[in-house]
N, C-alpha and C positions, 0 to 999 in steps of 0.2 A: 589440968595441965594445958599451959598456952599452945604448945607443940600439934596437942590433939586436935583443941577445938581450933587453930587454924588449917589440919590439915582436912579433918570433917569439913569446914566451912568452904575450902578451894573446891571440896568433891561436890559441896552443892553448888558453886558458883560458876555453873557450866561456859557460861560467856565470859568471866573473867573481871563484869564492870565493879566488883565487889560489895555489891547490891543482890540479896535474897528475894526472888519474887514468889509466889506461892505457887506456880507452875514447877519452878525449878527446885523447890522443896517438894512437891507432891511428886513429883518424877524419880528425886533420891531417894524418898520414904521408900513409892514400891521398889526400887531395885533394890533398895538394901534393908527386907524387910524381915530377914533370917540374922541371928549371930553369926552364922558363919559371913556371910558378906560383910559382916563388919570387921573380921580378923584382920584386913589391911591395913586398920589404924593403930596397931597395937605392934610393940616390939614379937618379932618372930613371924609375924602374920602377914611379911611381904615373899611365902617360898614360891616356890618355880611357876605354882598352876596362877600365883596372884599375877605374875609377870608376864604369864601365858596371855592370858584375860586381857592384860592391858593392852597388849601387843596385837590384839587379837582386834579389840576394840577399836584400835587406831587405825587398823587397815580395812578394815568390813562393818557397814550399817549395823546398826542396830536392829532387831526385829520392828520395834516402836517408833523407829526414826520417823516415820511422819505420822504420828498421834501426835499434836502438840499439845493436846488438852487431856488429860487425867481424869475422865470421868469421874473420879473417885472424889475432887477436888473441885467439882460445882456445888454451888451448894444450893441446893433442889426447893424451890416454893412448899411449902405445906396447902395446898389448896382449899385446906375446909378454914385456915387459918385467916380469920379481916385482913391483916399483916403480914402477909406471907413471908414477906424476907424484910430482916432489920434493915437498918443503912448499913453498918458493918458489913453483912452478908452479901449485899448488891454490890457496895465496892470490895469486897472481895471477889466476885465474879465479876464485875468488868477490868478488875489487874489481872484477872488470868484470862481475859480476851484479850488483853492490851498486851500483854507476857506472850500473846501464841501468834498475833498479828507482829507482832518484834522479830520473833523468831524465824518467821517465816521471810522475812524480808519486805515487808508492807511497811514503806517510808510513810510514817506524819510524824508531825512537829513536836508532838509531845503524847509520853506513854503514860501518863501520871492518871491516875483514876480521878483526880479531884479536879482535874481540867475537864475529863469525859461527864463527869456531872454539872458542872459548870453551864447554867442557861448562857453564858456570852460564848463558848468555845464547843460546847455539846455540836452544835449543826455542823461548823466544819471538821469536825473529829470524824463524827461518822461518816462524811463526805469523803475525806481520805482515806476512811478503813474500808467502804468499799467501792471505790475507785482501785485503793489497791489492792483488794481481794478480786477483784474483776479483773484486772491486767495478772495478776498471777493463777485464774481459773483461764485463762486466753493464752497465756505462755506455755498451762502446759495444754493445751490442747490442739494448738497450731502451732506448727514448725516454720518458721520464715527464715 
């Protein structure tokens, strides 16, 4: 049903740019990891506690609001392994650094994991991810 899988897809697509990143799906997976949290997609499954929630969400943090990264959603070296992580696997974990430096509000030029591998763009990538993970561990620690 087109109706479903666009209304699932707006729920994962917390920023709205209509682009799934693996952060923003590993964040939907654990909230909505019971049937019952899935009742909201379904005729009958929006009654009073679903609107409660919503309501509720829009005006109070989250517990997780600042985990930007889903532990659950790194995907961990096998150390006895030659190969420890495929190419797959690595740029999968550098779009969910490049997905939580976004989030956070850390400006550089491009979020795209195949720029962050890139020998011509790799040096100034990491130069602005942490330049701006430096000015936002300095904002919040000094009040000016």
């Amino acid at each position: 049903d087109q109706a479903l899988a666009n209304a699932i897809f707006d729920d994962i697509d917390v920023n709205g740019d209509g682009d799934l990143t693996i952060m923003e799906f590993a964040r939907w997976k654990s909230k909505n990891s019971k049937p019952a949290k899935l009742k909201k997609f379904f005729k009958g499954g929006n009654d009073a506690s679903t609107e409660s929630q919503k309501n509720q969400k829009a005006t109070s943090p989250e517990p997780d609001q600042y985990a930007f990264v889903d532990k659950q959603a790194i995907v961990y070296p096998d150390l006895t392994d030659p190969h420890p992580l495929s190419d797959e696997q690595v740029l999968s974990n550098v779009q969910l650094l490049l997905s939580a430096a976004k989030k956070i509000g850390v400006q550089m030029q491009s979020y795209d994991a195949k720029d962050w591998v890139d020998p011509n763009t790799h040096a100034d990538m990491l130069i602005e991810l942490v330049n701006g993970l430096s000015d936002k561990l300095l904002d919040s620690r000094v009040n000016l």
